[in-house]
C-alpha positions in Angstrom: -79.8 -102.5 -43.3 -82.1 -103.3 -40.5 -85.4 -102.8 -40.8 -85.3 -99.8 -38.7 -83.0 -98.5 -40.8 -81.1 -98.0 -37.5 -78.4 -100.1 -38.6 -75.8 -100.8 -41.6 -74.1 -104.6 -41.6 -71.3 -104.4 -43.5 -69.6 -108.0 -44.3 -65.8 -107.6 -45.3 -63.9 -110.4 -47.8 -61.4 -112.5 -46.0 -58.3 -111.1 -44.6 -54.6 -111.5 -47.0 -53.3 -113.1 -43.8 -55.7 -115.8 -44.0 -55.7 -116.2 -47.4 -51.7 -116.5 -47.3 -52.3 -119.0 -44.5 -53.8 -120.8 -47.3 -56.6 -122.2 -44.7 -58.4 -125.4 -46.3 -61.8 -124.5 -43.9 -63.9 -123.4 -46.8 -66.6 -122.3 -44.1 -64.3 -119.4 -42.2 -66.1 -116.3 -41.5 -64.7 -112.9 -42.2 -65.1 -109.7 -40.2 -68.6 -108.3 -39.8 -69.1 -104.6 -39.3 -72.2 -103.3 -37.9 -72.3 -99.7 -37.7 -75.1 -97.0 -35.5 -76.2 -94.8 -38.2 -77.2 -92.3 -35.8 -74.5 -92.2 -33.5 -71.9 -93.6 -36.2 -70.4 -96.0 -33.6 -69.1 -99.2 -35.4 -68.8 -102.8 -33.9 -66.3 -105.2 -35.6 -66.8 -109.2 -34.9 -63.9 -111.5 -36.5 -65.2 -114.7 -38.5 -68.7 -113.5 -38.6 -70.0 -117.0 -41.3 -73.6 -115.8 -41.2 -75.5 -112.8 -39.8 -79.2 -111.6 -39.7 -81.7 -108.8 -38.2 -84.6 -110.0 -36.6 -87.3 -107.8 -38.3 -88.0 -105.4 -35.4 -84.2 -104.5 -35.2 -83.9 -105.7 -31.8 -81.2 -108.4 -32.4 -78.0 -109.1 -34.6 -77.8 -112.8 -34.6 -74.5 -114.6 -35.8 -72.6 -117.0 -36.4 -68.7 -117.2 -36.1 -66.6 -119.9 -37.5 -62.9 -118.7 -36.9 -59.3 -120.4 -37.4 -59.0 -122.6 -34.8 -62.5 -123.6 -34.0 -62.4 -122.6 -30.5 -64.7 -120.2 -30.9 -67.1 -121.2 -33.5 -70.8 -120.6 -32.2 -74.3 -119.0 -32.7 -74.2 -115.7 -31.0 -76.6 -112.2 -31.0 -76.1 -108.9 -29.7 -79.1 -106.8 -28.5 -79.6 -104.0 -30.4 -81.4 -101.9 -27.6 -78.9 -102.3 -25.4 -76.0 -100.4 -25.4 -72.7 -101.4 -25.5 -74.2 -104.4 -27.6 -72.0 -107.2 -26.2 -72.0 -110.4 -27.3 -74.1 -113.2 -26.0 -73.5 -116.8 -26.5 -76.5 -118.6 -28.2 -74.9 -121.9 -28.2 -71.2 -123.1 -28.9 -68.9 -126.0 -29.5 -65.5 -126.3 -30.5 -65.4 -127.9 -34.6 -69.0 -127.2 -35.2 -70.7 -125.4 -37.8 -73.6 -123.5 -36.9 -75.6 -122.4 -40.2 -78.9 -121.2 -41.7 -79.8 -118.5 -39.4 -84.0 -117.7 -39.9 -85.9 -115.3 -37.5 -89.5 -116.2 -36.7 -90.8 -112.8 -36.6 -94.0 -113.8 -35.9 -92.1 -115.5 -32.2 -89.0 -114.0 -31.9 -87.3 -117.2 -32.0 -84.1 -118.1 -34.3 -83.8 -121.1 -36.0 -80.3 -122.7 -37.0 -78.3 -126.1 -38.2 -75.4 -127.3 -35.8 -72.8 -130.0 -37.6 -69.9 -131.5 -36.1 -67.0 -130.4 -38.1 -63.9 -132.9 -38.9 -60.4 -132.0 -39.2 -60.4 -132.1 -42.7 -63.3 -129.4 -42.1 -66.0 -131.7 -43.6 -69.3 -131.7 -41.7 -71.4 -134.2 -40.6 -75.0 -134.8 -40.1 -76.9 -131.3 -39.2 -79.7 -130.9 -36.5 -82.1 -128.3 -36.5 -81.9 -125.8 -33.4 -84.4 -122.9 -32.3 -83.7 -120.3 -29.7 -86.3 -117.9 -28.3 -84.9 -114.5 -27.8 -87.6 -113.8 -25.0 -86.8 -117.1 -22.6 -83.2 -117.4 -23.6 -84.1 -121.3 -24.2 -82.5 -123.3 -26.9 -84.1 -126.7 -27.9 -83.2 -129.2 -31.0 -86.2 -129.7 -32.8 -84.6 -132.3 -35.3 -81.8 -134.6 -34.5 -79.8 -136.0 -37.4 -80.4 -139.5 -35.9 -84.4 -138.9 -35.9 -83.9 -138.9 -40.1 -85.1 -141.5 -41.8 -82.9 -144.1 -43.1 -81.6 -143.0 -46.5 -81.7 -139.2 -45.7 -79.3 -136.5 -44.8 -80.4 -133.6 -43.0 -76.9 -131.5 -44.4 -75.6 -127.9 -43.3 -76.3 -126.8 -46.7 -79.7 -125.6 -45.9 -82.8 -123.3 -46.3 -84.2 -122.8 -43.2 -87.9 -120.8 -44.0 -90.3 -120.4 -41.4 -94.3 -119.4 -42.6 -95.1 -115.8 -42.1 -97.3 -117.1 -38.6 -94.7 -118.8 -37.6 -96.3 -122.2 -37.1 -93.7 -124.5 -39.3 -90.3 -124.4 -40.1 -89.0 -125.8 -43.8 -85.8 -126.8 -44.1 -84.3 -129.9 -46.7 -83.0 -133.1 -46.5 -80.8 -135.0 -49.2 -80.6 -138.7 -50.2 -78.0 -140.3 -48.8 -76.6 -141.4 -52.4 -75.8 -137.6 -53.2 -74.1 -136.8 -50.0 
């Protein structure tokens, strides 16, 4: 639920035709549902990976990460703005975009992006923030700016403090990845 209690997310299990398709991308997304619960309108979004409320309801950010890649991205919908269409955040064809966290205390979003191979193994992450006011998206971490013997891997916790001054996130020796 949002925190307005405004809105239901509903996040389905993945589809028998994709299953059958026997698809080796252990990172697909499945169909998101988001649903009015005053008006009872509902929104479907195919190969929703990730999704979040930012904690005054205004936005439904997400991440897709659908069959062919073509259309894997970070996206958001604003939530006071009817017919909620979807806005690109920031996209790229075999990336993985991952560990959604809303600065509440900003309004900004913070998120990995990792190229994605063709065996649907990722590389290196780097740390992404967008502001919701501006529109502006800036890396904040490149995986080259790790330190030798690091990994900064889509597997990820992405925390920000409640003022909104730092962002947490992990890294892994290299040995383990």
């Amino acid at each position: 639920f949002s925190n307005d209690g405004r809105w239901l997310m509903i996040k389905h299990h993945q589809s028998k035709e994709v299953v059958d398709k026997k698809n080796k991308n252990n990172f697909l997304g499945t169909e998101l549902v988001f649903r009015n619960l005053e008006s009872g309108q509902e929104y479907s979004i195919p190969f929703v990976k990730e999704a979040v409320f930012d904690s005054t309801s205004s936005y439904l950010a997400y991440s897709v990460v659908d069959t062919s890649g073509s259309d894997n991205g970070i996206y958001y919908r604003d939530l006071s703005d009817a017919p909620f269409n979807q806005q690109a955040i920031a996209s790229s064809e075999d990336e993985l975009f991952a560990n959604l966290s809303w600065d509440d205390h900003n309004r900004r979003l913070a998120f990995t992006q990792a190229a994605m191979d063709t065996t649907f193994e990722t590389e290196d992450a780097e740390v992404r923030i967008w502001n919701s006011s501006s529109g502006d998206t800036e890396t904040l971490i490149e995986s080259s700016e790790i330190t030798d013997g690091w990994a900064l891997r889509s597997n990820n916790n992405l925390e920000w403090t409640d003022d909104g001054e730092r962002l947490f996130f992990g890294m892994m020796s290299r040995d383990m990845v």
